[in-house]
C-alpha positions, 0 to 999 in steps of 0.5 A: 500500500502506497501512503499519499499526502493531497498536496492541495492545502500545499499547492495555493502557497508554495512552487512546485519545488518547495511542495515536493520537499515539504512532503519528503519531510513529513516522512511522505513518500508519495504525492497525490497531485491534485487539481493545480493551475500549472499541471491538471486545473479544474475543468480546463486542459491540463498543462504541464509545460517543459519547465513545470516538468523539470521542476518537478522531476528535479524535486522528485530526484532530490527528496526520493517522493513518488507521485502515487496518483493524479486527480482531475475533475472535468465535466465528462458528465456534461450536462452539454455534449460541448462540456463531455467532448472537451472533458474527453480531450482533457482526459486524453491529455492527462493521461499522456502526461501521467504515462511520461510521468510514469504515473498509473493511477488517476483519481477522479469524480463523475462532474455532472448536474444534480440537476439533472441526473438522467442526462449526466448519467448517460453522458458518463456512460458514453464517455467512459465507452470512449475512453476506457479502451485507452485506460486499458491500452495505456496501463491506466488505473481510473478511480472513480468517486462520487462527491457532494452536489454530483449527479450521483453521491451515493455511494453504492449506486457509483460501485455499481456503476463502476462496478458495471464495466467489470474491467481492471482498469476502473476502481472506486475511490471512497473519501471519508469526508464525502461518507455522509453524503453517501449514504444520507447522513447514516455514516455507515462507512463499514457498509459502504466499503465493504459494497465496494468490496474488491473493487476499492483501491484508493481510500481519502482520508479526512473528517466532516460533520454530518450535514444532515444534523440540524445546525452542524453548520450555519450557514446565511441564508439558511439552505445557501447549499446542502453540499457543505463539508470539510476535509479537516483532521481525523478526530475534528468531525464526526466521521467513524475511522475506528470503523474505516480502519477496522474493515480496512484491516478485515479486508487487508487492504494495505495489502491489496496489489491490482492488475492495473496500476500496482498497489492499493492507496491510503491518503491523507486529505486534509485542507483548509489549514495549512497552518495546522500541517507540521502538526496535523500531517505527520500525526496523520501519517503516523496514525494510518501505519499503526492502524493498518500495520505498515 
């Protein structure tokens, strides 16, 4: 099992260079390169220039840090057909990347409408039948997960989808942050994992509120939006990790090697207080090798 660090609450204050080093101090060996402006923006085509390149391969070399996974958020959902292509060009452009990086994993959300759930859902379908043939030929391991205010945020019904294509290259990644919108607030993480069964092979590790609670945030106007969450520290929120660790072990998830993309991934997903990281990262890496005994 690989241990990734979500560089996000990094990437906003720091280059490249002064990221990948901070990392190799807290002990991390891995990276998981979320959305940056310079490599894999938001929604837009991704980037990476030749000196973004050596900047980063010059960091790596120094501190001995691999990149684990990318994570890439486009609209492959639509709901338009002009939002699906451009997101499927964006997709064929990550992945060249993350094959010359020599990276096998890309971890990502379904990007579509709650508004309009029927026709994301079937323009997810059609994008996966487009690209999942290049997933396969390159070596790609797709991580899918559902996310608050997606088209789909629960959690059996994205393992199902993912689920359907039956293929080596299309896993599931479950985000502890996000567990109460999976299942509507009950916070059942030992069901929801053990749903995913075989086909989990990224965890995200971080804790919310349960949303669903009256009050848990207070927000004006009231109802502004009902996909609020965090990704704080395990331990300020009220997500069950004696529960996520204990079915991790039962599954023997730290052990876990796919035919495509190589071993399991546990991350630690913390943002919004980088203040907090000296402190808050190392504890985090600390706490997941003695629950699952690496």
């Amino acid at each position: 099992m690989k241990i990734a660090f979500d560089v996000d609450v990094l990437a906003k204050q720091m280059s490249i260079n002064d990221m990948v080093h901070q990392v190799a101090d807290w002990g991390y060996k891995y990276i998981e390169q979320s959305p940056h402006p310079r490599i894999n923006p938001f929604y837009k085509h991704p980037l990476f220039s030749r000196e973004t390149e050596a900047e980063y391969r010059k960091a790596l070399k120094e501190t001995g840090v691999e990149i684990s996974s990318f994570i890439v958020v486009y609209r492959w959902s639509g709901p338009t057909e002009e939002q699906r292509l451009h997101a499927v060009a964006n997709w064929k452009k990550i992945v060249e990347i993350a094959v010359n990086m020599g990276v096998q994993v890309i971890n990502t959300e379904l990007s579509g409408d709650p508004h309009q759930p029927e026709i994301c859902n079937g323009m997810w379908f059609r994008s996966m039948d487009e690209l999942l043939p290049l997933f396969e030929k390159e070596g790609i391991r797709v991580e899918v997960q559902s996310h608050p205010y997606d088209f789909c945020e629960l959690n059996d019904e994205t393992c199902d989808m993912v689920k359907s294509y039956r293929s080596d290259a299309l896993k599931y990644c479950y985000s502890a942050s996000h567990g109460f919108f999976y299942d509507k607030g009950k916070g059942d993480v030992r069901h929801m994992l053990n749903y995913a069964g075989d086909d989990l092979s990224h965890i995200l590790l971080a804790d919310t509120m349960n949303q669903t609670v009256d009050c848990r945030y207070i927000v004006n106007p009231p109802g502004v939006s009902m996909a609020i969450h965090q990704h704080t520290a395990m331990g300020e929120g009220e997500v069950d990790f004696d529960g996520i660790f204990e079915t991790l072990r039962e599954m023997n998830f730290k052990d876990r090697t796919f035919k495509v993309g190589g071993e399991s991934i546990t991350c630690v997903s913390y943002f919004g207080y980088p203040e907090r990281m000296n402190r808050q990262a190392p504890e985090a890496l600390a706490r997941i090798k003695c629950e699952l005994g690496v």
